[in-house]
C-alpha positions in Angstrom: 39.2 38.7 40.3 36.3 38.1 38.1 38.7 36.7 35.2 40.6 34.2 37.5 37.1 33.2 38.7 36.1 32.4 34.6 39.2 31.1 34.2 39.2 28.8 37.0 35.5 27.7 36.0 37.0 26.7 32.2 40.5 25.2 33.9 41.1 21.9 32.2 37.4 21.6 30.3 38.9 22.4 26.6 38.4 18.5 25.4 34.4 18.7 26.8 33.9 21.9 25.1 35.7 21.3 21.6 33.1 18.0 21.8 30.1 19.8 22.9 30.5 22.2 19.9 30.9 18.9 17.7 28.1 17.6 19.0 26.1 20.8 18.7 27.0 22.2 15.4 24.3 20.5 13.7 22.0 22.6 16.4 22.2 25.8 13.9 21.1 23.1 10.9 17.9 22.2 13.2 17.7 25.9 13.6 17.8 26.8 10.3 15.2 23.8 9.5 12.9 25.3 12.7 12.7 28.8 11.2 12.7 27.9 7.4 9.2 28.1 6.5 8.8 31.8 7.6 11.3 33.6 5.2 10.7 30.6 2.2 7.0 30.5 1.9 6.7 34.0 0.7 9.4 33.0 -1.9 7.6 29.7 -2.8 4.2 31.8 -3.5 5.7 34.2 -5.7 5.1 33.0 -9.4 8.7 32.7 -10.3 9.0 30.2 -7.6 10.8 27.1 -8.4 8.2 25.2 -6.6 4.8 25.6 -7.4 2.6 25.5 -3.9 -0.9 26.1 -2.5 -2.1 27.5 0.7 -2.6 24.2 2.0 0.6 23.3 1.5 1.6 26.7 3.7 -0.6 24.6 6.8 1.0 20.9 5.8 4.8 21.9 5.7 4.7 23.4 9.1 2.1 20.7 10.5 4.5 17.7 9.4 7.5 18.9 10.6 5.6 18.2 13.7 4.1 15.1 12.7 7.9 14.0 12.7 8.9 15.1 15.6 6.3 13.0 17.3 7.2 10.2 15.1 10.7 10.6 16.5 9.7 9.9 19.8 9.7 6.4 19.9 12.9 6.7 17.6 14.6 8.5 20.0 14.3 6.3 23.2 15.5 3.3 21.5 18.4 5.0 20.1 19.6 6.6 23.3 19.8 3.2 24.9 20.4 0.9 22.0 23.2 3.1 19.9 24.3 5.0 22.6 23.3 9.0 22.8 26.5 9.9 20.2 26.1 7.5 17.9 22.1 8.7 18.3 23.9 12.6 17.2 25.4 11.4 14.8 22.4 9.2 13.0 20.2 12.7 13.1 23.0 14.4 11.5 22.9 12.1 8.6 19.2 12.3 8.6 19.1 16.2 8.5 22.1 16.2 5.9 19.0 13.8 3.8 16.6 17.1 4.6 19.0 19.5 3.4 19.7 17.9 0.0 15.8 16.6 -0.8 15.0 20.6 0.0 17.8 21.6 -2.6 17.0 19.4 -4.9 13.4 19.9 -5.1 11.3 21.1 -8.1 7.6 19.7 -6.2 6.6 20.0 -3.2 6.5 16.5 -2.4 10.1 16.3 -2.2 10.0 19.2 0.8 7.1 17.4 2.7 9.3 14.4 2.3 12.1 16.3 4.0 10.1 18.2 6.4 9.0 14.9 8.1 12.7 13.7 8.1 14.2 16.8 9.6 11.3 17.0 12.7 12.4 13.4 13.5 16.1 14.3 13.5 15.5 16.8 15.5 13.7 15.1 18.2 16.3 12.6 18.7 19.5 15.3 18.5 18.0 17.3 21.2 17.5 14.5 23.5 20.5 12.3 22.6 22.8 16.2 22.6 21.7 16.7 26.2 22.1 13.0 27.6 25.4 13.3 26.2 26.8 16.7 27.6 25.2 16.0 30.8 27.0 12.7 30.9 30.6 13.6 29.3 30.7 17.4 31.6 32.7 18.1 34.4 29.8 19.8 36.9 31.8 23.0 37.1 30.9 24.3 33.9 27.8 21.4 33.0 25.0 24.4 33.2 26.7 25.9 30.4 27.9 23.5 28.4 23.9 22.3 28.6 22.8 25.6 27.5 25.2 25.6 24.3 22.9 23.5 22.1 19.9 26.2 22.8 22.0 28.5 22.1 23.0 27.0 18.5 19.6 26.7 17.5 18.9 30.1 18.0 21.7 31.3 15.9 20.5 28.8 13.2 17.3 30.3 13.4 19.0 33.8 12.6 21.0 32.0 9.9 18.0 31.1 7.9 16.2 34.8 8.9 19.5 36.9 7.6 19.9 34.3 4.3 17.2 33.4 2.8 14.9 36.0 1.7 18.0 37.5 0.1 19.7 34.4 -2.4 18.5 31.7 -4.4 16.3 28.9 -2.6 19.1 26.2 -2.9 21.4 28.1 -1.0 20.2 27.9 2.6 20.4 23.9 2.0 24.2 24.3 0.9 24.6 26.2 3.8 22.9 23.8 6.4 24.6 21.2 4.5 28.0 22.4 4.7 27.3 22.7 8.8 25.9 18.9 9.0 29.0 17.7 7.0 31.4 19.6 9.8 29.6 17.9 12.6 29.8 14.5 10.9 33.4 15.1 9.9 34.7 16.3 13.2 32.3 14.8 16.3 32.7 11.1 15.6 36.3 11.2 16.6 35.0 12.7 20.1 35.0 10.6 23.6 31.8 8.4 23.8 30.0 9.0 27.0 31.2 7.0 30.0 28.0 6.4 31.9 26.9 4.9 28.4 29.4 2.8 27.7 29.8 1.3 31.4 26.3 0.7 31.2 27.0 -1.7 28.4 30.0 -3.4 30.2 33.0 -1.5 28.1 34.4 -0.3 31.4 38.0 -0.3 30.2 36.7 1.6 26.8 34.7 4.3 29.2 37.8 4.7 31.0 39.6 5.3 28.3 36.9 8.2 26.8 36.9 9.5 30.3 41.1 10.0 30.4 40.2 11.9 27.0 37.3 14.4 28.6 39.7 15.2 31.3 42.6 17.1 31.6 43.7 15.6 35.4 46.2 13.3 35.8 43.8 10.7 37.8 40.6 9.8 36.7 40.4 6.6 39.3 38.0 8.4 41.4 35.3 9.9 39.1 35.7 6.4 37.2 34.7 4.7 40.7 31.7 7.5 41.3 30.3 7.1 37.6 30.0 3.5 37.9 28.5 3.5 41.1 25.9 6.0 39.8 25.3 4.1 36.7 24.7 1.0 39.4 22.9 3.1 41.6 20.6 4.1 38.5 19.9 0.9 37.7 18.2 -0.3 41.0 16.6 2.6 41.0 14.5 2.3 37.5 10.8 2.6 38.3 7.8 2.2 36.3 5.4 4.1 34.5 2.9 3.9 36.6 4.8 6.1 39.2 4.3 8.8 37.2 0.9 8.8 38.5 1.1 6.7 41.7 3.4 9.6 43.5 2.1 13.0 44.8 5.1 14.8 44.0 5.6 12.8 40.8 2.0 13.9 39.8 2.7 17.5 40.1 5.7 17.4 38.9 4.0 16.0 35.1 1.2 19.1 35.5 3.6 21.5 35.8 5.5 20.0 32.7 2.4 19.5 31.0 1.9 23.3 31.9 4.4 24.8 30.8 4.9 23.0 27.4 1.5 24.1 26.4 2.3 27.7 27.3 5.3 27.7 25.8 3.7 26.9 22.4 0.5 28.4 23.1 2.5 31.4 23.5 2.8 31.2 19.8 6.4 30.8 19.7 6.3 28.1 17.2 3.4 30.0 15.1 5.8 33.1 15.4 8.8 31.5 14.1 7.1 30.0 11.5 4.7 32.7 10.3 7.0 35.9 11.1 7.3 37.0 7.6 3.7 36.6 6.9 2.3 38.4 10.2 4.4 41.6 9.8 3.2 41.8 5.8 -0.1 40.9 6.9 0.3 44.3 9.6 1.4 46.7 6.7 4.0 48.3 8.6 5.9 50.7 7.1 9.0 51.2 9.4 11.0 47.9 8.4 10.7 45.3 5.9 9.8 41.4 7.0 12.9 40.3 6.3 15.0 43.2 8.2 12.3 42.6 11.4 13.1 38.5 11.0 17.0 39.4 11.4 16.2 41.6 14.4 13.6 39.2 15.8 16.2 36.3 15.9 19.1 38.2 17.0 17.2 39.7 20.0 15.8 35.6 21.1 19.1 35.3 21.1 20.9 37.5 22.9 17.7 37.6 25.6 18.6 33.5 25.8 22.0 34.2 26.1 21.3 36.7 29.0 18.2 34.2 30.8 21.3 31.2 30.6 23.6 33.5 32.7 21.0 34.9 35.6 18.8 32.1 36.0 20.7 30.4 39.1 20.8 34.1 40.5 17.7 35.5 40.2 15.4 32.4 40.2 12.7 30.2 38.4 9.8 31.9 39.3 10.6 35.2 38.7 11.7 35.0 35.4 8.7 32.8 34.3 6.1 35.4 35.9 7.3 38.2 34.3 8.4 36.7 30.7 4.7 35.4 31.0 2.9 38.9 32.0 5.5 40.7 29.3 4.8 38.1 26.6 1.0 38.3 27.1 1.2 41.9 27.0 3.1 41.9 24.2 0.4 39.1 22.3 -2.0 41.2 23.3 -1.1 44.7 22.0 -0.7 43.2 18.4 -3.9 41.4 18.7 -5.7 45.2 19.1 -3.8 46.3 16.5 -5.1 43.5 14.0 -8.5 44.0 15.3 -8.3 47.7 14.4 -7.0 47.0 10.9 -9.8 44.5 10.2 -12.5 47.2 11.7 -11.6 49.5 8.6 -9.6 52.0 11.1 -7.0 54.1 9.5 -3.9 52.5 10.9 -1.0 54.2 9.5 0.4 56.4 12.2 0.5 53.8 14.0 1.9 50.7 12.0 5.0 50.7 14.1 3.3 48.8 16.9 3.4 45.3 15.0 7.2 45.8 15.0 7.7 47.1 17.9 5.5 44.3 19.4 7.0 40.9 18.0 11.0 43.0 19.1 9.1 42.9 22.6 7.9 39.6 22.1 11.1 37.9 21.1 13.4 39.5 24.3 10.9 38.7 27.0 9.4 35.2 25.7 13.3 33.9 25.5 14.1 36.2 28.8 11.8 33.4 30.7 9.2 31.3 29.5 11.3 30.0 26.6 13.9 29.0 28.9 12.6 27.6 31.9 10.9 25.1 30.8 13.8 23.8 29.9 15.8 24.2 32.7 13.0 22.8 35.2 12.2 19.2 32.9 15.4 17.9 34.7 14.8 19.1 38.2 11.2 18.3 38.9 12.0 13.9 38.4 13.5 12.3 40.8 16.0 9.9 39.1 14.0 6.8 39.2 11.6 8.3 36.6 13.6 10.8 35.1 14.0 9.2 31.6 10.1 8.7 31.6 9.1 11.7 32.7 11.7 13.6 30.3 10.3 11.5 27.4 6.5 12.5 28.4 7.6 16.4 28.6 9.0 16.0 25.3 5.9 14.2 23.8 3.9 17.5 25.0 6.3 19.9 23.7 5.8 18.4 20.1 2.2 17.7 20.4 1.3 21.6 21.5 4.0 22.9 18.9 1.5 21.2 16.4 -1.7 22.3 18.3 -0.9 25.5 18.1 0.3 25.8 14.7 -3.1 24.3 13.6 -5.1 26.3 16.0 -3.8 29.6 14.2 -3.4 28.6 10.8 -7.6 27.8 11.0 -8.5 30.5 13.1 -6.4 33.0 10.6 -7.7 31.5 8.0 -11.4 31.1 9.2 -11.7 35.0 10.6 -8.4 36.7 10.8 -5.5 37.1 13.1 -6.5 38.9 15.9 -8.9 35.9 17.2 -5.9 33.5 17.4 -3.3 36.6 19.0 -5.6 37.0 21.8 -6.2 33.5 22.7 -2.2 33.5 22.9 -2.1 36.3 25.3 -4.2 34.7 27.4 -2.9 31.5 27.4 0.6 33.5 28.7 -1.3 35.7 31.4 -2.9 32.7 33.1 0.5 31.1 32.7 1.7 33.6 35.1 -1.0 33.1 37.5 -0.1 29.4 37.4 3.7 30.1 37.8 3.3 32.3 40.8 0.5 30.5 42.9 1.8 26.5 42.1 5.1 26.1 40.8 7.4 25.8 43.1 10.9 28.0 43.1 13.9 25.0 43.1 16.9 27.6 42.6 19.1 26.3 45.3 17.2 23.5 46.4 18.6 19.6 45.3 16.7 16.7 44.4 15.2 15.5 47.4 14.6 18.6 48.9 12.8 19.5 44.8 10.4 16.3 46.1 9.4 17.0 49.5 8.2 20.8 48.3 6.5 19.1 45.1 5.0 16.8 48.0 4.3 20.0 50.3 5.9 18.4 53.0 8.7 20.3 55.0 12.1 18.9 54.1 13.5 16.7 57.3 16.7 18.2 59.1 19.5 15.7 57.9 20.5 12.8 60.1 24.3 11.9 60.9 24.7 8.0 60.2 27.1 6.3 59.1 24.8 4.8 56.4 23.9 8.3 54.8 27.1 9.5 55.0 28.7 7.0 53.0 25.9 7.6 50.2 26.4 11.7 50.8 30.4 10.7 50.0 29.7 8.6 47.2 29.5 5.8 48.1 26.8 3.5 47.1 27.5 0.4 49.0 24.4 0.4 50.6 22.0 0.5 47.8 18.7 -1.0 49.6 18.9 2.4 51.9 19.1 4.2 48.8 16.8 2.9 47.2 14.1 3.1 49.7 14.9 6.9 50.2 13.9 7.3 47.1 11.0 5.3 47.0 9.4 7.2 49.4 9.7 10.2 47.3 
């Protein structure tokens, strides 16, 4: 029963998923680019390093990676509406391939600052363009998973770079990423284009066309119909930035994004990812080398990701986030006591497992929730009118407290030692979970306008049969005005 259900779910979707793996493939390259400073700066300090840096340089080539994510901001929305969100995939691809080969290349270190930059402002626009795109190009059967696949590739290119690098010479990791970036560039720009895209810039025969390609059925007349209304529908519905601020629910709605951004990096997952290798030597810990614990560390993200992708339509938002932010607090917090007990002068050794044992706890139960939901949540909480603004200004967060935080531990560590930024971290994830219990609000289950009246606190009306609504409800968008004003009052 269970197969036939799978195989039902994945009937006639093999054209959107051989393109969402083009369009994702250069995910592991970002991942690999994420994760790189944490097994190559111990490699780059050593004296036979074939380039020379400085401990400022350790701060600078995690800070600007940042820096270029923020730059990409601004990048990135007028590529998704100017180029279209594939030919957007396909500019950072060329952009990261740049990265890869100034890295591989480099014999100074201005040459890897050059490329760090480049590669944060790739990234910003794959992983808004890559979602736009799948969201767009997906059948809604299997659109939840597809969505999840580029999360998923990241992850795995953040292993990539854990298992690989420490191990060979420096150049090799770029090959490697390289080699990926070339695949995606070779294979993904002979996919479909998006059809909402393309309608929305009058090519209705050429969407229609791309469409026939995504799907297996023999008739595409009807989704063709619905997809152009919606991209009609979208358009009378654009509002302005000010509504961000002007709406109740819209107001909560950007707290609980600004919220969770900042916890998500201010539960030191970028400083972890970045600093692995140097926090586990820093610990002393006898029971497995950096490098083995990096391998471990990604591989268990990962397969807790995988997991948290599966069950989070089951079991609920709120759940998840509450415990992933009480387990990864707890987690923070025990490591913290153990750095404060090796800075004391206390004799350590019998129990110098615990820094292990911690960041394997770490990685399951951040990516088990509060690495995940986030994510899933940025899409629900705006209504459409303000979806593209409000997804832009959750993005612009995510960057700015991935850079906050780096900096934040980097002086703190460096300034007394690494206990004092650990337990700011665990706290930061413990009043997380207070905040996720007591104000977000659980939308498993719930759609759109239902999402809005709880963000309002208002209890959702019963539904009224009119003719008028139910010709929207069947897709139909004739009456736009009605629509519209629905909306509006959201």
């Amino acid at each position: 029963m269970r197969e036939n259900t799978i195989c039902h779910m994945f009937k006639g979707t093999l054209p959107q998923v051989i393109a969402v793996l083009t369009g994702t493939i250069g995910a592991v390259s970002d991942g690999m680019h994420y994760g790189w400073t944490a097994p190559v700066l111990p490699i780059l300090d050593k004296p036979d390093s074939p380039v020379h840096i400085t401990h400022t340089d350790h701060t600078w080539l995690e800070s600007i990676y940042m820096c270029g994510g923020i730059t990409g901001l601004p990048v990135t929305i007028i590529a998704v509406d100017k180029i279209g969100r594939k030919n957007s995939i396909i500019m950072s691809a060329v952009i990261s391939l740049i990265s890869w080969i100034l890295i591989g290349v480099a014999d100074r270190v201005e040459y890897i600052y050059v490329a760090r930059f480049l590669v944060g402002l790739s990234g910003d626009v794959a992983f808004v363009a890559a979602p736009m795109y799948i969201a767009e190009i997906a059948d809604q059967k299997v659109r939840g998973f597809l969505a999840g696949i580029i999360y998923i590739m990241m992850l795995i290119g953040i292993l990539v770079i854990y298992a690989v690098a420490p191990f060979v010479d420096f150049y090799v990791p770029s090959i490697i990423g390289g080699i990926l970036v070339v695949i995606q560039l070779v294979t993904f720009p002979f996919m479909p284009d998006s059809p909402y895209y393309l309608i929305s810039k009058g090519k209705e025969e050429k969407a229609k066309k791309h469409l026939r390609k995504l799907r297996t059925c023999e008739s595409i007349d009807k989704e063709f119909a619905e997809i152009a209304a919606a991209v009609k529908r979208q358009r009378s519905e654009r509002g302005r930035p000010q509504d961000l601020l002007i709406s109740k629910s819209n107001r909560k709605a950007v707290l609980i994004m600004f919220v969770l951004n900042a916890a998500q990096h201010f539960s030191s997952i970028s400083v972890m990812l970045m600093n692995l290798h140097e926090i586990l030597t820093a610990a002393e810990s006898s029971y497995l080398s950096s490098e083995v614990a990096g391998i471990l560390f990604a591989a268990l993200m990962l397969i807790a990701a995988t997991i948290a992708d599966f069950i989070v339509d089951k079991f609920g938002r709120k759940i998840l986030l509450t415990t992933s932010s009480l387990l990864t607090g707890l987690s923070l917090l025990v490591l913290a006591i153990y750095f404060s007990l090796k800075h004391s002068g206390a004799d350590v050794d019998s129990i110098s497992w615990i820094p292990v044992a911690s960041v394997m706890v770490y990685a399951a139960v951040f990516k088990f929730g509060l690495g995940i939901i986030p994510i899933v949540m940025t899409a629900e909480l705006f209504p459409a009118k303000v979806k593209a603004m409000g997804m832009t200004i959750a993005d612009f967060f995510y960057v700015l407290f991935a850079l906050l935080s780096v900096e934040l531990y980097q002086r703190l560590a460096d300034a007394f030692y690494y206990d004092l930024p650990l337990y700011i971290f665990a706290s930061s994830c413990l009043l997380t979970a207070l905040f996720a219990q007591f104000y977000i609000p659980e939308t498993k289950g719930k759609t759109l306008e239902e999402i809005q009246y709880m963000l309002k606190g208002e209890p959702f009306p019963q539904r009224q049969s009119s003719p008028k609504i139910e010709k929207i409800e069947n897709g139909s968008f004739d009456d736009l005005e009605l629509k519209t004003k629905e909306i509006t009052k959201m």
